[in-house]
C-alpha positions in Angstrom: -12.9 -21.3 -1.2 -12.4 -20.1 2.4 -9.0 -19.1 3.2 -9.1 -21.4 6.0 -9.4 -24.2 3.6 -6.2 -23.7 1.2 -3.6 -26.2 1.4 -0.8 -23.8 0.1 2.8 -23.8 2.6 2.6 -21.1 5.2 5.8 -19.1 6.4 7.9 -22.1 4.8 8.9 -23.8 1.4 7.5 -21.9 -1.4 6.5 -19.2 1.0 9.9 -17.8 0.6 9.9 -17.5 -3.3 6.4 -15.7 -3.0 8.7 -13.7 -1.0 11.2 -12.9 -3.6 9.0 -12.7 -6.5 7.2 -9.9 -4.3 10.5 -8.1 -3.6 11.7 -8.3 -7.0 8.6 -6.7 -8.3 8.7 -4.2 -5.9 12.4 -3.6 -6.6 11.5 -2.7 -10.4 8.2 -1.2 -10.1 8.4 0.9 -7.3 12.2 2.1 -8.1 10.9 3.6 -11.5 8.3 5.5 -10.0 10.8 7.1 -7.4 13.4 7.6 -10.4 10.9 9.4 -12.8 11.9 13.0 -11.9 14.6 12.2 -14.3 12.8 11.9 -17.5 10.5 14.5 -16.1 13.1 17.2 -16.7 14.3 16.0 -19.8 10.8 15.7 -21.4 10.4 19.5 -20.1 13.9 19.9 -22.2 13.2 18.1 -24.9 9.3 18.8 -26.2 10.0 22.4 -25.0 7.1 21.8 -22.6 5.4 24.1 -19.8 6.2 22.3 -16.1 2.2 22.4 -15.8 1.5 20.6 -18.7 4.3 17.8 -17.9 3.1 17.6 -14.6 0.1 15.8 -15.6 2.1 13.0 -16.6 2.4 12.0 -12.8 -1.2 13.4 -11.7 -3.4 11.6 -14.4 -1.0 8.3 -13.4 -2.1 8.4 -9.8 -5.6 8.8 -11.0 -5.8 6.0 -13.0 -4.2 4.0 -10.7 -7.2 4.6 -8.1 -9.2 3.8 -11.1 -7.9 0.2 -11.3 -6.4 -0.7 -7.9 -10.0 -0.3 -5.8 -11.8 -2.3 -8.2 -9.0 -4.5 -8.2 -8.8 -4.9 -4.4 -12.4 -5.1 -4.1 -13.0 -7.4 -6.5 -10.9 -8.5 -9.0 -8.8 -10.3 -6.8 -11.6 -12.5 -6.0 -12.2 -13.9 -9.8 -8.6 -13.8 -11.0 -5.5 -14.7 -9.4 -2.9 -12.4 -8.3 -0.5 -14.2 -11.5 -3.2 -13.3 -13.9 -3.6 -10.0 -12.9 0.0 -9.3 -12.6 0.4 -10.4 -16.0 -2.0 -7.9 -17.0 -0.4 -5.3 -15.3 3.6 -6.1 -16.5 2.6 -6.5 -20.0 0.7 -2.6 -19.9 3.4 -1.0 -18.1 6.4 -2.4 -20.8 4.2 -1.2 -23.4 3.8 1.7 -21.9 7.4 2.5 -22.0 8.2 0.7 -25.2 5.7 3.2 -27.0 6.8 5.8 -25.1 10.0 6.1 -27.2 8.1 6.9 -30.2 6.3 9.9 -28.4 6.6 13.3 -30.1 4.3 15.1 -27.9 3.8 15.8 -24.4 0.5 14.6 -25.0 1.5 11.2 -26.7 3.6 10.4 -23.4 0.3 11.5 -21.3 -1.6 8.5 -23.1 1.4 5.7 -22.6 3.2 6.4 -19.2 -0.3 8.2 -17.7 -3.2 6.7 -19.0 -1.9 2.9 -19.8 1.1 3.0 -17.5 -1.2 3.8 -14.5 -4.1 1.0 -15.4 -0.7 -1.3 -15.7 0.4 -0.3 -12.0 -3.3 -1.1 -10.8 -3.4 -4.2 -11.9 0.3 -4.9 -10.9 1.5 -3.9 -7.7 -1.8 -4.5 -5.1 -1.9 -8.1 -6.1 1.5 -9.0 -4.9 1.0 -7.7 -1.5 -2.9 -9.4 -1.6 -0.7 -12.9 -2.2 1.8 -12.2 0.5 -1.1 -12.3 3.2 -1.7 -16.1 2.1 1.7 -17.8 2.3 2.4 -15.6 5.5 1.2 -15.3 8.5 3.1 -15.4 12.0 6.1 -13.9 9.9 3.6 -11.5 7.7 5.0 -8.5 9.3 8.5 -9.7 8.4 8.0 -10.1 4.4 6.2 -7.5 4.3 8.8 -5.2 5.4 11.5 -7.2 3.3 9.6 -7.0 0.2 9.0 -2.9 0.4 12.3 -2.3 1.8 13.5 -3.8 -1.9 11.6 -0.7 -3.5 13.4 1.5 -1.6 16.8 -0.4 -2.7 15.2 0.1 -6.2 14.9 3.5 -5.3 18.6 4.5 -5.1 19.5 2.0 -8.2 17.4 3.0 -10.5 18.5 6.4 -10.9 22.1 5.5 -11.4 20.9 2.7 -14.4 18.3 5.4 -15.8 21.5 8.2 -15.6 24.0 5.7 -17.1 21.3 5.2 -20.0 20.6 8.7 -20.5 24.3 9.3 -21.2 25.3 6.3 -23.6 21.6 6.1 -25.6 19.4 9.1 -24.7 16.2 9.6 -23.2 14.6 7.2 -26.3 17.3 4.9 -25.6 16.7 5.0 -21.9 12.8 4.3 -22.3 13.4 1.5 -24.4 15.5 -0.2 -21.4 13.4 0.5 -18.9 10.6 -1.4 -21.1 13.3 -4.2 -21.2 13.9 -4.3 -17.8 10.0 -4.4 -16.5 9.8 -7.6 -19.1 12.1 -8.9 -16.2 8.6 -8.6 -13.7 7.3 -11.9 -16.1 10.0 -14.3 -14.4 9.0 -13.2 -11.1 5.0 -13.2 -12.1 5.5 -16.8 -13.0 6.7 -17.9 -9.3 3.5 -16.3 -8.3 1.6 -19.6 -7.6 -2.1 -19.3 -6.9 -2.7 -20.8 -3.3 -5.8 -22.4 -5.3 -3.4 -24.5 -7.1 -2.6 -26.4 -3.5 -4.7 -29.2 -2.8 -7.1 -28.2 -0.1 -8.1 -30.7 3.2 -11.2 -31.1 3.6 -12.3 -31.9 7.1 -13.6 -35.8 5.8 -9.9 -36.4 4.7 -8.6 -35.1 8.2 -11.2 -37.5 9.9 -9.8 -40.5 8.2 -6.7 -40.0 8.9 -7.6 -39.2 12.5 -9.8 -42.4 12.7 -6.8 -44.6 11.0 -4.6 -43.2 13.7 -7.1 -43.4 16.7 -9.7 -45.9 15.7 -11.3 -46.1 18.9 -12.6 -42.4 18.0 -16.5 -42.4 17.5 -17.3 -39.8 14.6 -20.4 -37.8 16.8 -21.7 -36.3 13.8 -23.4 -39.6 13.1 -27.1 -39.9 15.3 -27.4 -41.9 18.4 -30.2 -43.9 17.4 -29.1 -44.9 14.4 -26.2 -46.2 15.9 -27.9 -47.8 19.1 -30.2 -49.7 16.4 -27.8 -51.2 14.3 -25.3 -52.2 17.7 -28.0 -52.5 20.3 -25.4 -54.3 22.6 -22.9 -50.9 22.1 -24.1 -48.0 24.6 -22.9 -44.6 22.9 -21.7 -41.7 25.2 -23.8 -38.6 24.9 -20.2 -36.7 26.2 -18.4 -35.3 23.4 -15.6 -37.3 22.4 -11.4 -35.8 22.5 -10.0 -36.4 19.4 -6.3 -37.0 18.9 -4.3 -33.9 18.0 -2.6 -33.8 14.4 -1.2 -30.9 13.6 -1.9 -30.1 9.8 -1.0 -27.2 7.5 -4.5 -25.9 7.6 -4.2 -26.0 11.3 -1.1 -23.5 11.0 -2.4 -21.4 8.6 -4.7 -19.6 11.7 -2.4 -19.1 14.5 -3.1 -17.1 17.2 -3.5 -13.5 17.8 -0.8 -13.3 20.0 1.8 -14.8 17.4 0.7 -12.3 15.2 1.5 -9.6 18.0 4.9 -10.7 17.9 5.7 -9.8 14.6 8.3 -6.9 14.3 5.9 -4.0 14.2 8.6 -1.3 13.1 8.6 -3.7 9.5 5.1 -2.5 8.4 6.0 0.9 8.3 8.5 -0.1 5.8 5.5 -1.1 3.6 4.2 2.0 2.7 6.2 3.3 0.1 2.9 5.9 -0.6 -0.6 5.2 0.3 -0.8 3.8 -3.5 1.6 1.1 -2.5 -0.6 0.1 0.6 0.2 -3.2 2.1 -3.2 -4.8 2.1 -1.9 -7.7 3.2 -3.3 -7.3 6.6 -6.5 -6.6 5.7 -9.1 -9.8 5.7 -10.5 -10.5 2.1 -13.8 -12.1 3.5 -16.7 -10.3 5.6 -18.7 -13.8 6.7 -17.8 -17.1 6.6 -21.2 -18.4 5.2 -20.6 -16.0 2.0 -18.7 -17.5 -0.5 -17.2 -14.7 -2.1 -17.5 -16.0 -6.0 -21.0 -16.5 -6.1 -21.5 -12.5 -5.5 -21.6 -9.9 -8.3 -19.5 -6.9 -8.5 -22.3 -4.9 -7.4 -22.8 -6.9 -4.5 -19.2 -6.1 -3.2 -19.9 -2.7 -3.7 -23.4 -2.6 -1.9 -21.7 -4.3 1.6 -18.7 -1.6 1.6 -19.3 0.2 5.0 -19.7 3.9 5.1 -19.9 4.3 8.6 -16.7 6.0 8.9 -17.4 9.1 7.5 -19.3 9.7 10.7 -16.5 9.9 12.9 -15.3 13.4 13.0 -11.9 11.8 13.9 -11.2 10.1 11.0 -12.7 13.1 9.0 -10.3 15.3 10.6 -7.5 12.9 10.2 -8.4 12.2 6.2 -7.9 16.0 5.5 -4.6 16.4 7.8 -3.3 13.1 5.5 -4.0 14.9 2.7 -2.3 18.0 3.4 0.4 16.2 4.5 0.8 14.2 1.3 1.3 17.2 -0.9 5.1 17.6 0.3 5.9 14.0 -1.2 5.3 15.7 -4.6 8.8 17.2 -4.6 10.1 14.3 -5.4 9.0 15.1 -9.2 10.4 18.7 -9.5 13.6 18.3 -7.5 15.7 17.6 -10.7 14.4 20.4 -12.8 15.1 22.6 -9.6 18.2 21.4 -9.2 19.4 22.1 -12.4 17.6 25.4 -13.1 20.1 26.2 -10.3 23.0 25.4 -11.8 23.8 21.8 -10.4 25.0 19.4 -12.7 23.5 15.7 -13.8 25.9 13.8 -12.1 25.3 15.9 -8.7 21.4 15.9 -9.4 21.5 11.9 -9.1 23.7 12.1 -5.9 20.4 14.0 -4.7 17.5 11.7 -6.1 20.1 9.0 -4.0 20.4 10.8 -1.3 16.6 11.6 -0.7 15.9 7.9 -1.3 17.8 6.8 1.1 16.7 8.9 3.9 13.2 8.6 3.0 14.0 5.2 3.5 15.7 5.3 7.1 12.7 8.1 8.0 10.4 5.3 7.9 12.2 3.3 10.3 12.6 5.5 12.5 9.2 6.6 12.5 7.8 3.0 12.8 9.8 2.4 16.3 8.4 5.9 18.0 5.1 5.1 17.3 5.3 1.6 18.8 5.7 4.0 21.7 2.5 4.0 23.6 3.8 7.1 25.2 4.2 8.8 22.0 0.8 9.8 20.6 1.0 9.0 16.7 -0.4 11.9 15.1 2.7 14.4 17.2 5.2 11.8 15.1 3.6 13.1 12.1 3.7 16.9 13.2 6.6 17.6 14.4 8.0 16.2 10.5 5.0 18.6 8.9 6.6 21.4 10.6 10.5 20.7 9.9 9.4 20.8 6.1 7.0 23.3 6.4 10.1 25.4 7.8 12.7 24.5 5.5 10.8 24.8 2.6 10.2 28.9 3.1 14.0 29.2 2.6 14.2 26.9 -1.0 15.0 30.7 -2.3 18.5 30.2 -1.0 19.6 26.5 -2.3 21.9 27.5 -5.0 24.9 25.1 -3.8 25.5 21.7 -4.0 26.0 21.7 -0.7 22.6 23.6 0.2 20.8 21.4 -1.5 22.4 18.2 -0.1 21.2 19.8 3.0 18.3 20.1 1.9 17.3 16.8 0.3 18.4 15.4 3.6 16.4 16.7 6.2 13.3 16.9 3.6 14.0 13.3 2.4 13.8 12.0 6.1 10.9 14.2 6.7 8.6 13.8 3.7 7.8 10.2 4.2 6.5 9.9 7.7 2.6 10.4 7.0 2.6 7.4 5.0 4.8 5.1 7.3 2.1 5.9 9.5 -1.1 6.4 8.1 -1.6 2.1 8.1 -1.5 2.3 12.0 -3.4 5.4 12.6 -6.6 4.4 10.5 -6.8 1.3 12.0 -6.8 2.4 15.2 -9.5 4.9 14.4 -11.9 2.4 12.6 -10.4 -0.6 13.9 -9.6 -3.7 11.0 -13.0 -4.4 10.1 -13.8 -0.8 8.6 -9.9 -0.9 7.0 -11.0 -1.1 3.9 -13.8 1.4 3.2 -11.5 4.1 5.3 -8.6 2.6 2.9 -10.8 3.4 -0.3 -11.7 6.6 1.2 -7.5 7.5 1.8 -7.2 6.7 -1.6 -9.8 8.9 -3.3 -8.0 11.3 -1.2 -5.0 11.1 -2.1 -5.6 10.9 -5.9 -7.7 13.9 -6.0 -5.1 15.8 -3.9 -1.9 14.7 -6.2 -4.2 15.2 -9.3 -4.7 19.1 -8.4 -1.4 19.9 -6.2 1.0 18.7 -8.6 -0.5 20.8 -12.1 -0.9 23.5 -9.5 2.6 23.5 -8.4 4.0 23.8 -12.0 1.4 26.3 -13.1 3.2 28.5 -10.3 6.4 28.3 -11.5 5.7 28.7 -15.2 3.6 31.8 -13.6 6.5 33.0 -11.7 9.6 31.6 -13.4 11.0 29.7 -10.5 10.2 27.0 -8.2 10.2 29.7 -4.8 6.0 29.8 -5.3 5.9 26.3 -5.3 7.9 25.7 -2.8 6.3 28.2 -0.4 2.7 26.6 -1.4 3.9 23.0 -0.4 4.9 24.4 2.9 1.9 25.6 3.1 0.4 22.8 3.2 2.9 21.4 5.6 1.9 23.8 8.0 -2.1 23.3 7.3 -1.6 19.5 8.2 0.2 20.6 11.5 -2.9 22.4 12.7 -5.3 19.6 11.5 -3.4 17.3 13.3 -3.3 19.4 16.7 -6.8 19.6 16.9 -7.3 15.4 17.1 -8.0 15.9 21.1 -11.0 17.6 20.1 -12.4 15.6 17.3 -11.7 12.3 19.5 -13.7 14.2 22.4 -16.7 15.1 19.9 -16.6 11.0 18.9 -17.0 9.8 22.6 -19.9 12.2 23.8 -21.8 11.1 20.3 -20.8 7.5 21.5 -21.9 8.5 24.8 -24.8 9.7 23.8 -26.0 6.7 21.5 -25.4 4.4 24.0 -27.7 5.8 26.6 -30.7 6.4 24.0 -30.2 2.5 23.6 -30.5 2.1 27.4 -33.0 4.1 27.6 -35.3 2.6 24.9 -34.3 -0.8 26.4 -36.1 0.5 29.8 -38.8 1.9 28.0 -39.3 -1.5 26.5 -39.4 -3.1 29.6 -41.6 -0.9 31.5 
């Protein structure tokens, strides 16, 4: 069924409790994924665990996440609704946590909260920004923004629940509650109504109500001659006839691209919590209009995908920078373990997991209003951040205060976000919409293969050298890497319009040649 076709309310009525179910799952989803550097050091405490080994709790999650969101994106979404799927994915993540309390292993809790928690994040979180596309559209920008600014409220709750837990009932006791509190995602799956469910207008009800209203309206889809035989005394016109205007829902459901221009641009950076929280919601779910979608097989959807980006040396360039500058996100995981391997205690380690949530939180903000700055070039907004952390994190050697680190958090917390507030805006303006979701895929990939190695790689160093220095030094590393990257866009955007260039007069030339 063509989106253009579905008679579901648009930016009103039940619009608005899409809305909330959205935020609400993002609220509890999101917020645990921000808040696991909590268990993380208390698993490390309590199986007596290497850092490397643990680490692959969070690496082999974002892998199978990539395993199940693209497929789900691409085309899941296309045979199930986003309910059903979210109903997949909320009952695999609370039984991911409710077996993790049985867990005696490292290895056990790499099966529930890797393996089965990440297929359960798949199939949960893309859908709900997939449905937000379809009850919003002049105000898209807007709930969008709303519903991922609710995982970053989740962000600085969830550590103070998960803490409170910890204290009274343990980490066991704590799992169990966090299973009991994503069965809370059900009550908001269930308000997730398929637009299917709406009854659609079809253009031959739309006539008759048209013709009841104006019935001096000929219908010019019928032939002349037929006409002209049956009412020989009746001359038709051959001009095309005005039909009375009547505004109808599917009518507001495709406003113009200027309304859609006026949407608060600074919200969509709010969106991107990480690239594997992508808003897709902007993305267009059909390629032609004369395809219907449903008829096609899964390796159909695969076959069309367009691989013509990896031929610009721009977006090349800019995939490697992004990835670079995604490693520094990964402190996040180790920051409590730091923390207290430097003598701070629990209560001051989640004033810092708060702390850094909440400046990640205004970092995107700001972020999104510089680069609606056409004098600001994007890709500086993102180096002048790589930098700050690149900097700060050669001196990690001397945080051994509460104060030090509250510093620290800060600035890195404000910092560390940025590439993915902006990563949405940059590729489509490199590829423009219609290639958004190959280079998407591609950023994905990316970015699972670069948290799958970084992240084991970064606790192999510091169960090599003892601390977390190494580590630290290597993510500034990469900090630094992504600054040069980033530098050299100029050049790569230079190489892309000579090539341009260059096609362009071939087919001008051939077109001459033809002529001639």
């Amino acid at each position: 069924m063509d989106e253009e076709n579905i008679g579901n309310p648009v930016d009103t009525g039940w619009s608005w409790v899409i809305l909330f179910a959205s935020a609400s799952i993002s609220f509890l989803h999101i917020g645990s994924l921000k808040a696991f550097g909590l268990f993380f050091v208390e698993f490390l405490e309590m199986f007596d665990a290497s850092v490397s080994v643990t680490s692959l709790i969070v690496s082999i999650q974002n892998v199978f996440y990539a395993l199940i969101a693209l497929p789900v994106l691409s085309i899941g979404i296309r045979f199930l609704s986003s309910r059903s799927l979210c109903f997949i994915g909320a009952i695999l993540c609370t039984s991911a946590y409710a077996m993790s309390v049985f867990a005696m292993n490292v290895e056990f809790l790499i099966f529930t909260l890797s393996i089965v928690f990440g297929c359960g994040s798949g199939f949960l979180f893309p859908p709900t920004l997939v449905i937000l596309g379809r009850y919003f559209r002049k105000r898209r920008g807007l709930a969008n923004g709303l519903s991922m600014a609710s995982a970053c409220l989740g962000s600085l709750a969830y550590p103070l629940f998960i803490r409170f837990c910890m204290d009274e009932y343990g980490v066991r006791g704590a799992l169990l509650l966090i299973s009991g509190i994503y069965m809370h995602i059900f009550i908001a799956v269930c308000l997730l109504t398929p637009p299917e469910q709406y009854r659609p207008k079809t253009k031959s009800k739309l006539q008759e109500k048209e013709n009841l209203l104006n019935p001096l309206v000929v219908d010019t889809s019928v032939n002349d001659s037929s006409l002209s035989s049956s009412l020989p005394n009746i001359r038709v016109p051959r001009e095309p006839v005005r039909k009375r205007r009547t505004m109808t829902i599917s009518e507001d459901i495709n406003p113009s691209n200027s309304n859609d221009r006026r949407t608060l641009n600074f919200s969509k950076y709010l969106s991107n919590i990480s690239l594997m929280s992508i808003s897709t919601v902007d993305i267009s779910l059909q390629k032609s209009n004369n395809v219907k979608k449903k008829d096609m097989k899964w390796y159909e959807h695969v076959k069309n995908m367009d691989f013509s980006v990896l031929k610009q040396t721009e977006f090349i360039l800019f995939l490697v920078g992004f990835c670079f500058s995604a490693v520094p996100a990964i402190f996040n995981v180790f920051l409590p373990a730091f923390a207290r391997e430097r003598g701070i205690t629990d209560n001051q380690i989640l004033i810092l997991v708060c702390i850094i949530g909440f400046m990640d939180f205004l970092g995107r903000v700001v972020s999104g209003f510089l680069s609606d700055n056409p004098r600001i070039r994007t890709s500086h907004i993102i180096v002048v951040p790589m930098f700050a952390i690149g900097t700060i994190s050669q001196f990690a050697r001397f945080l051994n205060s509460f104060s030090t680190f509250s510093a620290f958090v800060t600035i890195y917390g404000f910092f560390a976000g940025t590439p993915f507030a902006l990563f949405s805006a940059m590729t489509s303006k490199l590829v423009g919409i219609e290639k958004f979701p190959t280079a998407y895929a591609f950023l994905i990939l990316a970015q699972t293969c670069t948290f799958a190695t970084v992240i084991p790689l970064s606790g192999y160093l510091r169960d090599v050298t003892g601390n977390y220095n190494a580590a630290c030094h290597f993510i500034g590393t990469n900090a630094f890497l992504s600054v040069i990257l980033f530098l050299f866009e100029p050049f790569a955007q230079r190489i892309d319009q000579k090539r341009k260039l260059n096609v362009q007069t071939i087919i001008v030339h051939n077109g001459d040649s033809a002529k001639h």
